[in-house]
N, C-alpha and C positions, 0 to 999 in steps of 0.2 A: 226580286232580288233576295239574297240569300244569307239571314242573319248571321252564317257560320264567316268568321275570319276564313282565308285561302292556309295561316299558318296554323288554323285547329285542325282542316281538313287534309293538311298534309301530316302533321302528327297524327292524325288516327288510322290515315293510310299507313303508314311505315308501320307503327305497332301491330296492326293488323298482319302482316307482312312476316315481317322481324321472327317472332318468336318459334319460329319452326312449325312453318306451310306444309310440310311433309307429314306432319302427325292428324292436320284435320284433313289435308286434301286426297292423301294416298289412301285408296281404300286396298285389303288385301284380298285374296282369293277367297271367296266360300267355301270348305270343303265337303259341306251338302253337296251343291251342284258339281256334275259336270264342267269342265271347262272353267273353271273359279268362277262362276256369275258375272257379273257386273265389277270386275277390279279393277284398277288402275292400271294401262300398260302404259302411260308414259311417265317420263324419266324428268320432267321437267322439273318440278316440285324439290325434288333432293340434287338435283343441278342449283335451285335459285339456294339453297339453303348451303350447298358446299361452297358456291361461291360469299357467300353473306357469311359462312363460316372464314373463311380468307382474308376475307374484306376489315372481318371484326377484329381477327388476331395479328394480323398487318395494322392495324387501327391500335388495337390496345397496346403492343409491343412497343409503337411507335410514347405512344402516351405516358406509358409507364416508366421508360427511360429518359423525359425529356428533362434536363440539369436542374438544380433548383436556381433561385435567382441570386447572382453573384452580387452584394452589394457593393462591391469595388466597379463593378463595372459601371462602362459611362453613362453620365447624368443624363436623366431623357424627363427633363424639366424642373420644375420645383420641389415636387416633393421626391425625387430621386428614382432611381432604376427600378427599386425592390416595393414601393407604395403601393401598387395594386400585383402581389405576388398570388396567381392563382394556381404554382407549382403542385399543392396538396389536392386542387379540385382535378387537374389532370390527371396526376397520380390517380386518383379514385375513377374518374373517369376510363384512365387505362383498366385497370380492375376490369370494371363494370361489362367492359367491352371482352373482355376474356373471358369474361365468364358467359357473354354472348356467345361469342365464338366456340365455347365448350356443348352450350345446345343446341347450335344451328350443325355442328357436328354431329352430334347425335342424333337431331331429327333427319337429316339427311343418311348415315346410313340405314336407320329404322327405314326410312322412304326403300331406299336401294331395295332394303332385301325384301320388303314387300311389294315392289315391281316385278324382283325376279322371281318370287314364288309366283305372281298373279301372271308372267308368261312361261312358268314350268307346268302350271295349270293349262292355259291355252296348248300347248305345245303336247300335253299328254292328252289331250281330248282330239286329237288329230289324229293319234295311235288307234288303230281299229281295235275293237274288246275282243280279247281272246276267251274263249271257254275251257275251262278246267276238264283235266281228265275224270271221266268217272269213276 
């Protein structure tokens, strides 16, 4: 049985994840070798990151606009509507998430262009080598 809580090993999943997969996972073209080496030709990585960019700024947008708390409005027990006001912690939460969405943007196009250089590499090692004139 396995010491780790299931909600530590989901928070380390996510982080893991989260911060922009495109920067460790995408490798670019060598331009030693032929054919860029060993790079990355798929597209996944700056896919999971533009969506997670989306996700974040659909997230924070949402956050960062949410009203503060009306204390006229209706009583929802004893100590009143506004007693556990946590409008500031969402605010910042909004933030936080934007500015997610600002690097999972960024990791994902860095990913991009380093997929498309690593299949302009594939795709020029296709090209047979000409020899220059003497």
């Amino acid at each position: 049985m396995s010491r780790h809580s299931p909600v530590a090993v989901l928070l380390c999943s996510v982080l893991l994840v989260l911060p922009g997969c495109s920067f460790w996972a995408v490798r670019g073209p060598d331009l030693r070798v032929r054919g860029g080496g060993d790079c990355t030709t798929s597209v996944a990585a700056p896919v999971v990151d533009g969506i997670f960019a989306v996700g974040a700024i659909a997230g924070g947008a949402y956050a960062v606009n949410t009203p503060p708390c009306d204390p006229r409005g209706p009583s929802s027990g004893f100590f009143g509507p506004c007693f556990f006001d946590m409008t500031p912690a969402v605010h910042g939460a909004g933030r936080f998430l934007i500015g997610l969405a600002v690097l999972e943007a960024v990791a994902s196009t860095y990913g991009g262009f380093k997929v498309a250089a690593c299949h302009e590499a594939k795709a020029e090692a296709q090209l047979p080598l000409t020899r220059g004139k003497p």
